[in-house]
N, C-alpha and C positions, 0 to 999 in steps of 0.2 A: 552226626551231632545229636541228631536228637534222642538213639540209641544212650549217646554217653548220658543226656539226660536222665532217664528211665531206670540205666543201670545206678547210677548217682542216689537218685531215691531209694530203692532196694539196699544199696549199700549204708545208707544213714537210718535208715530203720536197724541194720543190722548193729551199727554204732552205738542208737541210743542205748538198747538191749546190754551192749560189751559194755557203757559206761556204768551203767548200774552198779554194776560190780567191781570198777574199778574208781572209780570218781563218780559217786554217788551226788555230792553236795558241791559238783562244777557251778562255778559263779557265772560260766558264760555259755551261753547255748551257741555250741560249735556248728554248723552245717557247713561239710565241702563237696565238692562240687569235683569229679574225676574225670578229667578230659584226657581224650588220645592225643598222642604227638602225632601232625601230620596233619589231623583232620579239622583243626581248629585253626586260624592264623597264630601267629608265631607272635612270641610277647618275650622278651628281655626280661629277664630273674633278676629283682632289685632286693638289696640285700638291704635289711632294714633294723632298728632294734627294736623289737617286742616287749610288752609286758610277760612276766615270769608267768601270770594266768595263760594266756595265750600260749606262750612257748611247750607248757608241761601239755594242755590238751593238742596240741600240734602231734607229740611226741607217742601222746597214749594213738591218736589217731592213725600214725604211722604205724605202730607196733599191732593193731586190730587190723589194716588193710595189709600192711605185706604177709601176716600169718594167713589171713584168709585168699591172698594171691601171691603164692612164692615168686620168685624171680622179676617182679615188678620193679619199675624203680620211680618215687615220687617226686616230685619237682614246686617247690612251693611259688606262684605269682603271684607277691602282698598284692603289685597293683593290680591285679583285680578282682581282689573282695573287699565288700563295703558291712555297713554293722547297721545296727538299731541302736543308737546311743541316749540312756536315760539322762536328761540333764535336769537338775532344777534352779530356776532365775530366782528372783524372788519376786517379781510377778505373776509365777506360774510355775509350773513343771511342764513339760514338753519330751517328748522322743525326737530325736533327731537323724533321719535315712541319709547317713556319710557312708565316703569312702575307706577305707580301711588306712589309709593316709589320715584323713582328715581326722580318726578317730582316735589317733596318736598322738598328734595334736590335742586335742581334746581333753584328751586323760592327764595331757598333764597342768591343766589348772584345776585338779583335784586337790593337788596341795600347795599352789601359790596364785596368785592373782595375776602375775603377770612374768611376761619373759621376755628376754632378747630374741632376736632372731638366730644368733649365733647359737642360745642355750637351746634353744627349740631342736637345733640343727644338732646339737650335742646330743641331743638328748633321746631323735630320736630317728637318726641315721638315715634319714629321707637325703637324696641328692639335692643341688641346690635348684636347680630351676623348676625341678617337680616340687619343691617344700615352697618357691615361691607361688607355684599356682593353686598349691591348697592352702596357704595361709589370704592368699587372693579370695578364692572364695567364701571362706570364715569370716573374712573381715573388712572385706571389699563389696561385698553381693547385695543381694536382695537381703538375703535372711545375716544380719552380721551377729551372730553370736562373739566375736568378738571385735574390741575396740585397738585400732591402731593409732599409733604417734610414731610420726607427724601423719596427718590424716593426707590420703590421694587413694587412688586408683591402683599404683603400681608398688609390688612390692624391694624394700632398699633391705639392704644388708646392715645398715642402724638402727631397722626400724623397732620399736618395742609393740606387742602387744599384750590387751586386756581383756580377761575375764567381764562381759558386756553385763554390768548388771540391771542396765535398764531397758536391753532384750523383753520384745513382747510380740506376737502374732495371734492371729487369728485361728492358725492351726492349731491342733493339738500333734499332731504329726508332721513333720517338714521335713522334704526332701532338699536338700542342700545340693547341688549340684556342682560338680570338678567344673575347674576351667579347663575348658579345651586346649590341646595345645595342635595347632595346623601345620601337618605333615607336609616335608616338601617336595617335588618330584623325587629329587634323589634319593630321601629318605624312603619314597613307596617305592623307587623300583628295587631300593637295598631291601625290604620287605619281602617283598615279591619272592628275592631271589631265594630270601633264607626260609620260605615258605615252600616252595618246592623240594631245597638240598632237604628239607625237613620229610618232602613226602616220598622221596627216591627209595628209600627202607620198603616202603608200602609195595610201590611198583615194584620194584625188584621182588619182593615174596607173595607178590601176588604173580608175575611171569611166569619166575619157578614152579610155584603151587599146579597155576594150569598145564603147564608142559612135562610136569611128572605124573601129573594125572593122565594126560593125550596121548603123553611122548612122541608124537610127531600133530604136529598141525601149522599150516600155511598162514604166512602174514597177515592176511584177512582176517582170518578164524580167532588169531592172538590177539588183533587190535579188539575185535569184537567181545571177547570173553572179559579180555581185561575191560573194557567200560564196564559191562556188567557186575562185577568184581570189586572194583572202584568206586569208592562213595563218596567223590571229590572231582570238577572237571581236570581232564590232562588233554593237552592238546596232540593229534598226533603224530608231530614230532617229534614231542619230547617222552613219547612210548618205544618211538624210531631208535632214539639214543640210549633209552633205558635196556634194550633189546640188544644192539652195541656194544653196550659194558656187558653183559653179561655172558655173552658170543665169546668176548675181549678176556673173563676171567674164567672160561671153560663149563660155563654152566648151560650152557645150551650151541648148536653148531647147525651154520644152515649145511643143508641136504646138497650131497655133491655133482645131481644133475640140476637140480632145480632150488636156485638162488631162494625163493620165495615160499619154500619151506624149509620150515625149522626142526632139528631134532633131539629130544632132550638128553646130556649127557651125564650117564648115572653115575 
């Protein structure tokens, strides 16, 4: 994880550099952020509508990382980028620390003062119970930048909201914070599971890796190498079964006096 951080940085230097040349006068300062599959929890890809700004630097973005890493392939998760959003009330101007959700939102009372929830939803292809809990905290929260009708707590599928013009804090920067929404057992163990099917790729080319390098090494020696190997816990059993599948698709065969060594097959 923290690798992918490191490497993330290096690579955003290497972006700002490509944009110069390519989108010199970009209105939005892009930073992403490159995580491995496998080594991160596992997050559902929510397909949303972008502004045309956002979309084109997405796109140069894509076309600078896979020339400089052929055969990669990118995966965008709106839900989890957040923005620095300049807004001005007319009690002040303010930056405002949202989420990339909430930001969509946002942009669009640049050109009206208010909307339905429907048009929101139209407009800006958030699902429904997720656009209910960022319009919740836009206008339900501590910090309401904006105003709803009819006023409560809980967001309805009638409801209208407003461009908050008599918005004021103390802040000059405020963090707006998502509402949470509390996962239910079911939902962590479904988590779980697609968090490992996730990390099976890993363990499998990492078994392979060590056993073409050894070509013969004993149960023990496998489980041990592989933690070393592994920059993620695996319990081990599920090295036991990883080891299984791979015996199962001819990529390694235990040893025909001794069960408890393995041997790799070229």
């Amino acid at each position: 994880m923290f690798k992918d951080m490191e490497l993330s940085k290096d690579v955003m230097i290497g972006f700002k550099q490509y944009l110069v040349h390519h989108m010199a006068d970009a209105p939005i300062d892009l930073s992403v952020s490159v995580l491995t599959m496998g080594y991160w929890p596992h997050y559902t890809p929510a397909e949303v509508l972008l502004p045309p700004e956002m979309v084109k630097l997405q796109e140069i973005f894509k076309v600078f990382y896979l020339n400089k890493y052929n055969g990669r392939k990118l995966q965008w998760h709106t839900s989890l980028g957040h923005c620095v959003v300049k807004a001005h009330f007319p009690l002040g101007k303010k930056e405002l620390q949202v989420s990339l959700f909430q930001t969509l939102v946002l942009l669009l009372f640049n050109s009206e003062d208010s909307f339905s929830f429907m048009e929101i939803q139209q407009a800006t292809g958030i699902e429904d119970s997720e656009l209910k809990r960022t319009l919740q905290s836009l206008a339900c929260g501590k910090a309401r930048v904006l105003a709803k009708q009819p006023k409560g707590k809980d967001v309805e599928d009638g409801d209208m909201f407003l461009f908050n013009k008599e918005f004021k804090h103390k802040l000059f920067r405020i963090k707006i914070n998502q509402v949470q929404m509390k996962e239910t057992p079911e939902e962590n163990t479904n988590t779980t599971e697609r968090v490992f099917q996730d990390r099976q790729y890993q363990i499998d080319a990492a078994i392979v890796r060590i056993m073409k390098t050894r070509r013969s090494l004993s149960h023990n020696l496998l489980i041990t190498e592989c933690y070393e190997q592994l920059k993620f816990p695996v319990k081990p059993s599920d090295l036991k079964k990883r080891i299984e599948s791979l015996i199962d698709r001819d990529y390694m065969e235990r040893d025909a006096e001794n069960t408890q060594q393995y041997q790799y097959v070229a």
